[in-house]
VEXMARTOR-700120 format. One line per 8 residues: number of its first residue (from 0); their letters; for each residue x, y, z of N, C-alpha, C. Coordinates in steps of 0.1 Angstrom, whole numbers, always signed. Layout:
residues N
NUM	A	X/Y/Z/X/Y/Z/X/Y/Z; ... .
This chain:
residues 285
0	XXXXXXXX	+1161/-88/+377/+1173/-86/+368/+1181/-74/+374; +1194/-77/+377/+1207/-64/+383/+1207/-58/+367; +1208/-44/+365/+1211/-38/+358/+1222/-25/+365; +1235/-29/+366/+1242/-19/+370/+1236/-11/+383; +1234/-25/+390/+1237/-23/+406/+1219/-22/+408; +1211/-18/+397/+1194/-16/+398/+1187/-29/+398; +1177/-32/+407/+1170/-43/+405/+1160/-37/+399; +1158/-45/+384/+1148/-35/+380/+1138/-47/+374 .
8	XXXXXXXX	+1123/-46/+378/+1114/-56/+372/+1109/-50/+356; +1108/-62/+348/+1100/-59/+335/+1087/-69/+339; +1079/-61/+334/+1070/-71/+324/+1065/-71/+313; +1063/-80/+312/+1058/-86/+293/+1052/-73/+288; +1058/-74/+278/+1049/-66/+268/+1031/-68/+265; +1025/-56/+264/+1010/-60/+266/+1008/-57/+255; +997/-61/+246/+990/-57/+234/+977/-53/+234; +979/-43/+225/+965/-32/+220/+957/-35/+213 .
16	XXXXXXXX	+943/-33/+210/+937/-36/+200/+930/-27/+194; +925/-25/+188/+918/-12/+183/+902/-16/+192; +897/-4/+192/+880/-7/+203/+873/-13/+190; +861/-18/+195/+851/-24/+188/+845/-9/+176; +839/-15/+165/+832/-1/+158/+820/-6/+168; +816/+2/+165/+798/+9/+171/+788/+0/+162; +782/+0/+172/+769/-10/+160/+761/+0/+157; +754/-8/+143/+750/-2/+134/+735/-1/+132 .
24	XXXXXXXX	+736/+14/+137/+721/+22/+138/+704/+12/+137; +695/+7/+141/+689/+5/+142/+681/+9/+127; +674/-4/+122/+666/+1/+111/+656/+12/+113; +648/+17/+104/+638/+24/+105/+626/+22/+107; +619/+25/+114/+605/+16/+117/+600/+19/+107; +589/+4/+99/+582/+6/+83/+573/+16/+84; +570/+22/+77/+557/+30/+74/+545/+27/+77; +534/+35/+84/+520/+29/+96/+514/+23/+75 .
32	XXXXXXXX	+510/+14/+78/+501/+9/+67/+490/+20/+66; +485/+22/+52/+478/+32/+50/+462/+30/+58; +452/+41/+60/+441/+37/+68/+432/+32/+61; +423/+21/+62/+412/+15/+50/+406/+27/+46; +398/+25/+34/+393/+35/+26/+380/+33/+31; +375/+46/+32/+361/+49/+37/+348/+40/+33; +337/+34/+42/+324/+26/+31/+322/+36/+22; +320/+25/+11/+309/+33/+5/+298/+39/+5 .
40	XXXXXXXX	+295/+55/+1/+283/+62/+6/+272/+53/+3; +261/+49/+13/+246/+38/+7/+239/+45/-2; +235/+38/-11/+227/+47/-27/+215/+50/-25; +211/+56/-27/+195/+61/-21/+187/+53/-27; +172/+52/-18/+166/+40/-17/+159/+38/-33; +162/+45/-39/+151/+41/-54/+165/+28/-61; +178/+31/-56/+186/+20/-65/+184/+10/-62; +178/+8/-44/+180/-5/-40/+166/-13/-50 .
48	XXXXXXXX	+177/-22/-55/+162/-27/-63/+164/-44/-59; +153/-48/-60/+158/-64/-52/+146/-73/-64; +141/-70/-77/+136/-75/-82/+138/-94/-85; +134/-98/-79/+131/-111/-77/+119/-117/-74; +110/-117/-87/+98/-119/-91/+95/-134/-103; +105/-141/-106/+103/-150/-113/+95/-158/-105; +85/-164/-114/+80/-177/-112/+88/-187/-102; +83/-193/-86/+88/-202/-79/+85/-210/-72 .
56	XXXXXXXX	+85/-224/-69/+77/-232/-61/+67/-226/-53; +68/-215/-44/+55/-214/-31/+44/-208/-45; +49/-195/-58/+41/-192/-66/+32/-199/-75; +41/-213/-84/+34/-221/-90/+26/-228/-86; +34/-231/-71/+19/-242/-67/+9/-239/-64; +8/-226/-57/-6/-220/-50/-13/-215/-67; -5/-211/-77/-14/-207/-88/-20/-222/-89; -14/-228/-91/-17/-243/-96/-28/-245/-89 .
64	XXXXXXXX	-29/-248/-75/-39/-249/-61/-53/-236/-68; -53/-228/-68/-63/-216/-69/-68/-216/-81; -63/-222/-90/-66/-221/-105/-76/-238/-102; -73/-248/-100/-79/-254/-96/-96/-259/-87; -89/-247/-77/-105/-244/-66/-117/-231/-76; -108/-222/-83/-117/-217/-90/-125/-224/-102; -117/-235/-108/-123/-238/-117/-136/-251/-114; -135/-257/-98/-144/-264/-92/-156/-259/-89 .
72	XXXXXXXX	-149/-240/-84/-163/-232/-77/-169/-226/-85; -164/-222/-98/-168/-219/-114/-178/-223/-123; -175/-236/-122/-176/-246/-133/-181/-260/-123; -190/-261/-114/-193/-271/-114/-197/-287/-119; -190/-299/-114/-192/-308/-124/-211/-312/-127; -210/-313/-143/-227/-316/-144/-224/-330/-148; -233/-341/-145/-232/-348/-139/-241/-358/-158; -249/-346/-164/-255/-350/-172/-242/-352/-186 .
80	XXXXXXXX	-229/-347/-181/-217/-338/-194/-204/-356/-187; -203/-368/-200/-196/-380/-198/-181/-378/-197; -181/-363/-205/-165/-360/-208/-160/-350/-197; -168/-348/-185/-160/-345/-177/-161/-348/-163; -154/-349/-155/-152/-352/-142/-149/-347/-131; -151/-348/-117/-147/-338/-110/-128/-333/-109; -126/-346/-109/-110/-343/-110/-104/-333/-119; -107/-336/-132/-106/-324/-143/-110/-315/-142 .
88	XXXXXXXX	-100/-301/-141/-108/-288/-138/-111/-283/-159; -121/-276/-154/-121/-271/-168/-118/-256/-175; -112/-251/-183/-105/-243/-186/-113/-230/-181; -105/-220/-178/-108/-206/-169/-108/-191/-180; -114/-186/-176/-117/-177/-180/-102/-166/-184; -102/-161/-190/-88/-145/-187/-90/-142/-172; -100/-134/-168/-104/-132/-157/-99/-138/-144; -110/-153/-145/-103/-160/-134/-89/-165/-134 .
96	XXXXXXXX	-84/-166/-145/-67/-166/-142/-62/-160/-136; -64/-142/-141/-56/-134/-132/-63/-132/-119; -78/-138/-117/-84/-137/-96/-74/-151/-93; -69/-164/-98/-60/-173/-92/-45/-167/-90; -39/-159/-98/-27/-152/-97/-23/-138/-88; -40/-133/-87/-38/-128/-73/-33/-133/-58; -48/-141/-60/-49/-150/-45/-32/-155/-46; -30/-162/-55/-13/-168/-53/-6/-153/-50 .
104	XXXXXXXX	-3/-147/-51/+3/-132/-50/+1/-127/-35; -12/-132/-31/-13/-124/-9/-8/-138/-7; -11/-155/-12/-5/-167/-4/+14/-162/-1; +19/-160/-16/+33/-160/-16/+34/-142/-4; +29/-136/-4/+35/-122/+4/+36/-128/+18; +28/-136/+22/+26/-137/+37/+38/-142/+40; +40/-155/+28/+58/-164/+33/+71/-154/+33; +70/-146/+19/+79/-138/+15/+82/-130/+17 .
112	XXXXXXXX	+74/-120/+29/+75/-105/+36/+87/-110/+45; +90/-120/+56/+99/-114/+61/+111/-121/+56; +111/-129/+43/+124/-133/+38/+133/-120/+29; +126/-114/+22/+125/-100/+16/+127/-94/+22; +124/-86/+38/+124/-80/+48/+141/-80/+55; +145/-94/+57/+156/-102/+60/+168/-95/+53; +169/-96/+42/+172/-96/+30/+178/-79/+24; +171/-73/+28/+173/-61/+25/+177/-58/+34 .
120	XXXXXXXX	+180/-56/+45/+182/-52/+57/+198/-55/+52; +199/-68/+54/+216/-73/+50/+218/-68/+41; +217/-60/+30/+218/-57/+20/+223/-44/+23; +218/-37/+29/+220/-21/+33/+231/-19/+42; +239/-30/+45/+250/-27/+55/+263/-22/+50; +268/-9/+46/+274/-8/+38/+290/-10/+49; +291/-8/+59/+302/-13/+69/+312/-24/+64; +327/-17/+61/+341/-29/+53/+341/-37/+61 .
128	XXXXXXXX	+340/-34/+80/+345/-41/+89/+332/-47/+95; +330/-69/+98/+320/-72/+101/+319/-68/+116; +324/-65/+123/+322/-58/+138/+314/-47/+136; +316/-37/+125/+305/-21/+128/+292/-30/+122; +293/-41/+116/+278/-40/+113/+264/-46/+120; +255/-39/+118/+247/-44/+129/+240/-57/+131; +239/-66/+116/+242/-80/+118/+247/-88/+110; +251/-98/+119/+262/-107/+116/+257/-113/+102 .
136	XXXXXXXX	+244/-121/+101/+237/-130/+93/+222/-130/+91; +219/-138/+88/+202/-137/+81/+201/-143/+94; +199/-148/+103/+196/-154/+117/+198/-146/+122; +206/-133/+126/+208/-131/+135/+202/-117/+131; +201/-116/+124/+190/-103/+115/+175/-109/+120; +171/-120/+119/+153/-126/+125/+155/-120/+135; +167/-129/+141/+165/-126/+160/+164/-115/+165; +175/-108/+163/+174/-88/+165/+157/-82/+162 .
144	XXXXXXXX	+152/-84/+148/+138/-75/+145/+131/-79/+153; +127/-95/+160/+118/-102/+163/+118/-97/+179; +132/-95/+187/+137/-92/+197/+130/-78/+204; +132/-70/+194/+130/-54/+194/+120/-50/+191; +113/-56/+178/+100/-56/+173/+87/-60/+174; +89/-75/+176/+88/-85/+172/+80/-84/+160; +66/-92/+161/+67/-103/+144/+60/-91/+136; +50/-86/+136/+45/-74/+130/+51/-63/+126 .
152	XXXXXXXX	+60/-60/+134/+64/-47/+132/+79/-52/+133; +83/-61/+129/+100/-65/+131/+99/-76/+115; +95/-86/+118/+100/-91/+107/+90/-95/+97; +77/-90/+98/+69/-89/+85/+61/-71/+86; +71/-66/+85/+79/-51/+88/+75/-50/+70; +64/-40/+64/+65/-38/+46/+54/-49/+44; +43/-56/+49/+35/-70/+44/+24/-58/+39; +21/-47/+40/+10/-47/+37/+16/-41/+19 .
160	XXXXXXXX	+29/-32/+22/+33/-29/+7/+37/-38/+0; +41/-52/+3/+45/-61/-2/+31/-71/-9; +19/-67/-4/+5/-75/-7/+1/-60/-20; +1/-51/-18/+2/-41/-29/+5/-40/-46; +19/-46/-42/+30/-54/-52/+26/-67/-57; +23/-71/-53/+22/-90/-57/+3/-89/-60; +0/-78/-55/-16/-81/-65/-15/-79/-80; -3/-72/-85/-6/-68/-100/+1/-85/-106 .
168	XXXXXXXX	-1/-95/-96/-1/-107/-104/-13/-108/-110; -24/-103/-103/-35/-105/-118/-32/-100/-129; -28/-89/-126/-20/-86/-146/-11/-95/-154; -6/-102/-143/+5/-109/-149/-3/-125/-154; -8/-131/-150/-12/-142/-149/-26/-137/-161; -36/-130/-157/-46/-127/-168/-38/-128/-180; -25/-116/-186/-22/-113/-194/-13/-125/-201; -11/-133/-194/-5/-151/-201/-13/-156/-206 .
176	XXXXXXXX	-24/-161/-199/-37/-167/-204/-41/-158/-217; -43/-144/-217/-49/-137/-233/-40/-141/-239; -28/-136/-236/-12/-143/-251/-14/-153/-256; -16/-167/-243/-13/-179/-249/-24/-182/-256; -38/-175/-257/-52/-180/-265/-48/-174/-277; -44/-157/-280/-44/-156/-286/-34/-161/-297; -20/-161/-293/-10/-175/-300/-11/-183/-306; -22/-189/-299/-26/-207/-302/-38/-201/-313 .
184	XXXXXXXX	-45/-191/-314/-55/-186/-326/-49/-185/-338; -39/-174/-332/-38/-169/-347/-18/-170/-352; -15/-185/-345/+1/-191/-352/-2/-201/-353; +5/-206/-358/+10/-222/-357/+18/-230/-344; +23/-221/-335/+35/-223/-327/+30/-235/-322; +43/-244/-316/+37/-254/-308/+36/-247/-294; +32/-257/-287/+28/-253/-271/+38/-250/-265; +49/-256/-264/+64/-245/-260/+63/-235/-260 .
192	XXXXXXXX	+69/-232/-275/+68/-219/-280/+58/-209/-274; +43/-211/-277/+35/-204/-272/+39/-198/-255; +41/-213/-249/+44/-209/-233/+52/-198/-230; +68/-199/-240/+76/-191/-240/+74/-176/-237; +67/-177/-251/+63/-161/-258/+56/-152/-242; +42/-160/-242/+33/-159/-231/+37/-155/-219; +46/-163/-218/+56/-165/-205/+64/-152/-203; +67/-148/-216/+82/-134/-215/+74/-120/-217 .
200	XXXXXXXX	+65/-122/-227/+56/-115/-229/+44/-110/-216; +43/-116/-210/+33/-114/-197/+42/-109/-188; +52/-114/-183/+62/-110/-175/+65/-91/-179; +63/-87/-192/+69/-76/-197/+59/-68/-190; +43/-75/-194/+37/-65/-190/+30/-64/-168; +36/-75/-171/+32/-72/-152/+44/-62/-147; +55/-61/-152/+67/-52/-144/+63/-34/-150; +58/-34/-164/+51/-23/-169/+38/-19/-157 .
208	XXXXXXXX	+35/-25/-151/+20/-23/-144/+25/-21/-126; +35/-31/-126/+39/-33/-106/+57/-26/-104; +63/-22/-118/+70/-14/-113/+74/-1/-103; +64/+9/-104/+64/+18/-94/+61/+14/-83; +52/+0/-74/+47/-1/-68/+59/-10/-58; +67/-19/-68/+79/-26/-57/+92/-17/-54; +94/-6/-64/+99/+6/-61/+100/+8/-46; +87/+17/-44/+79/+18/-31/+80/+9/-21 .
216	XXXXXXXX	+78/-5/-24/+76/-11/-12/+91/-14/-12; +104/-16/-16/+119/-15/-15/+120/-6/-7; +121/+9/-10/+124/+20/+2/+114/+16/+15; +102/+9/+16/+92/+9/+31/+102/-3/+37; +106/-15/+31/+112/-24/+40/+127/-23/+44; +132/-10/+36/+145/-3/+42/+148/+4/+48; +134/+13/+53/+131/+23/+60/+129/+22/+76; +128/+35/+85/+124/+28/+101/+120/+20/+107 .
224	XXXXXXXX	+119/+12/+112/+107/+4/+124/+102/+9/+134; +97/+7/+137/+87/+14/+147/+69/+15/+143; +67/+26/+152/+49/+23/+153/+47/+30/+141; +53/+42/+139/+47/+53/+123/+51/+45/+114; +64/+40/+106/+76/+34/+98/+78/+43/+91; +71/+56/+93/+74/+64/+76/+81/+78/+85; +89/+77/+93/+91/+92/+102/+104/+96/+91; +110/+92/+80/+120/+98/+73/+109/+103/+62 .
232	XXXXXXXX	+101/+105/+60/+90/+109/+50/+80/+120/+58; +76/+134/+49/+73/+142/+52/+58/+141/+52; +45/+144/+57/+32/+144/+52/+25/+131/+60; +10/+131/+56/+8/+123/+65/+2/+110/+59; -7/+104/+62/-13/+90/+63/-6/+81/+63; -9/+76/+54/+1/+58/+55/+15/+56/+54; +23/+49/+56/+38/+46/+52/+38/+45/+34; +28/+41/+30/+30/+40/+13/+25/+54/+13 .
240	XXXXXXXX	+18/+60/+14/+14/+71/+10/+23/+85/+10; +31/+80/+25/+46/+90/+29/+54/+90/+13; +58/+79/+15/+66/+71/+7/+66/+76/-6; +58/+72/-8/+52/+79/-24/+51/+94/-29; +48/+103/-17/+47/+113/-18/+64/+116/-15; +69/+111/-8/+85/+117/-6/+91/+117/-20; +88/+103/-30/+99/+100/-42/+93/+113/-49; +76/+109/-50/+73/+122/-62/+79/+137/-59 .
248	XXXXXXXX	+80/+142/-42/+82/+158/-41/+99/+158/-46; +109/+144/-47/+119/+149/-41/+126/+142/-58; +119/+135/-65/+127/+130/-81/+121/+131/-92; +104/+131/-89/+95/+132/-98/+91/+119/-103; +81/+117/-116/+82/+105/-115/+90/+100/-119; +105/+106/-126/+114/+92/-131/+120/+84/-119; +115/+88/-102/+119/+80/-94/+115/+67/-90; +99/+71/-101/+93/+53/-95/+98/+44/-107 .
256	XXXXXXXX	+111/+45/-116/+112/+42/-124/+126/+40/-127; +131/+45/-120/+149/+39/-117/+154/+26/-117; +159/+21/-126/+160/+7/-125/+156/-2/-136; +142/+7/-141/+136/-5/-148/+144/-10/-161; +151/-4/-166/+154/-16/-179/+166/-30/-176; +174/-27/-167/+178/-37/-165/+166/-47/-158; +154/-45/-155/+148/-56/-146/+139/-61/-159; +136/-54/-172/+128/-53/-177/+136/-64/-188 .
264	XXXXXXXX	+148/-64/-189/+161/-68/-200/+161/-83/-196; +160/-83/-181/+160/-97/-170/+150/-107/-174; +138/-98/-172/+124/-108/-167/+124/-116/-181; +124/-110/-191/+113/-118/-204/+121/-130/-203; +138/-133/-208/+140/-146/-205/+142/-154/-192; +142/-151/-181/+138/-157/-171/+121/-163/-169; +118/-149/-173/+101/-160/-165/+98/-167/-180; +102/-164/-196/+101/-175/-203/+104/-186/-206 .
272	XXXXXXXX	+116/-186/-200/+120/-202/-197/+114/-211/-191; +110/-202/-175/+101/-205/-160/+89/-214/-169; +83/-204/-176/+70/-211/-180/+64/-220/-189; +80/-223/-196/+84/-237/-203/+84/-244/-197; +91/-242/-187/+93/-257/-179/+81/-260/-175; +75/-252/-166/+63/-253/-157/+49/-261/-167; +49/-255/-176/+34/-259/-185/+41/-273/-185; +52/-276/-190/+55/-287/-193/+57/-299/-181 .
280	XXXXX	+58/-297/-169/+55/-307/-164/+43/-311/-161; +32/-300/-161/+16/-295/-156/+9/-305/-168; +21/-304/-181/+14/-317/-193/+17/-328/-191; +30/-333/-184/+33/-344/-185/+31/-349/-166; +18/-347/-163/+15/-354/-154/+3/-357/-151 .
């Protein structure tokens, strides 16, 4: 374009824009999640209580089995007597009830030591997370004691305090047999009933008699392994003997006794039911 003699170039008009705004600041990273709350401190060994003593298949049968052989090795059949037979055992003494409720009492410890043993062990793992704890399961709890230990001293680990325990089944079993004689003397009850009573009432007094004693054997099968088992116990001889002397220097005696009324609140209607049933199929067969 000549402008008064000038060649002068335009060009186009250009357009502005305003700049971009700024982006916008980056959120805040959330807050670290708070850290899990600490285990639980483990309760010292008089709470661990694992009372599970009701009447149960391996118990009834072997009472059943023993009460049987006593009343064969007892009472032989006479041969001159029409009303009885060898099949039929004939009724036992107070006595020999509670010598059949023993022997049932060492049969059931020998199965039960390392189920109880098992048992407690898992029980004591106070660890939130299953990685800290040392086992996984009841198998993998056999395998480990059996591994390291093996079978004596790993998983029937407490048999001899556990045979300790389960002999004051003579008290328990003797003291059914007196209930249910005396019952049937001096009520009317029918045979249920009687069983019941017998049943809840015996149970009262065998936990009155083997309380302190499964006390005891609870802290032995929660305690060390190894050749001594009592190295957290001060003094010498036995592991029960440690044991025993540790609760009495360190609680007195209300330590063999921690526990008992809720176990005591437990038993009567549990093993009186148990021994309804039981009499009752032992009649109807």
């Amino acid at each position: 374009m000549d402008v008064h003699g000038l060649d002068v170039c335009t060009s186009p008009p250009t357009l502005s824009f305003p700049p971009p705004p700024p982006p916008p600041p980056p959120p805040p990273p959330p807050p670290p999640p708070p850290p899990p709350p600490p285990p639980p401190p483990p309760p010292p060994p008089n709470s661990l209580t694992n009372h599970n003593d009701n009447p149960n298949n391996s118990m009834l049968g072997s009472l059943t089995l023993y009460r049987h052989l006593l009343s064969r090795a007892l009472y032989p059949a006479d041969p001159a007597d029409p009303n009885h037979s060898p099949s039929t055992p004939r009724p036992l003494s107070t006595p020999a009830h509670g010598l059949a409720g023993l022997l049932a009492g060492w049969t059931v410890s020998t199965i039960a030591t390392p189920i109880e043993h098992i048992k407690a062990r898992l029980q004591t793992q106070y660890a939130t997370r299953k990685s800290l704890r040392a086992y996984t399961g009841p198998v993998d709890c056999a395998l480990q004691l059996h591994r390291t230990h093996g079978l004596a001293r790993g998983l029937w680990h407490g048999f001899g305090a556990t045979l300790i325990f389960r002999s004051f089944f003579f008290v328990w079993w003797a003291a059914y047999d007196a209930l249910a004689k005396g019952l049937r003397a001096r009520t009317r009850l029918g045979e249920p009933a009687v069983n019941f009573w017998a049943g809840g009432l015996s149970a009262q007094a065998f936990w009155l008699a083997a309380y302190p004693a499964d006390n005891v054997k609870q802290r032995i099968l929660v305690g060390p392994l190894g050749g001594g088992g009592g190295e957290r116990y001060g003094g010498r001889g036995s592991r029960w003997v440690r044991v025993c002397g540790h609760v009495w220097r360190t609680e007195g005696a209300r330590g063999f006794w921690r526990g008992f009324v809720p176990c005591a609140l437990r038993a009567f209607p549990a093993n009186a039911v148990a021994l309804v049933a039981f009499e009752g199929v032992l009649r109807g067969l």
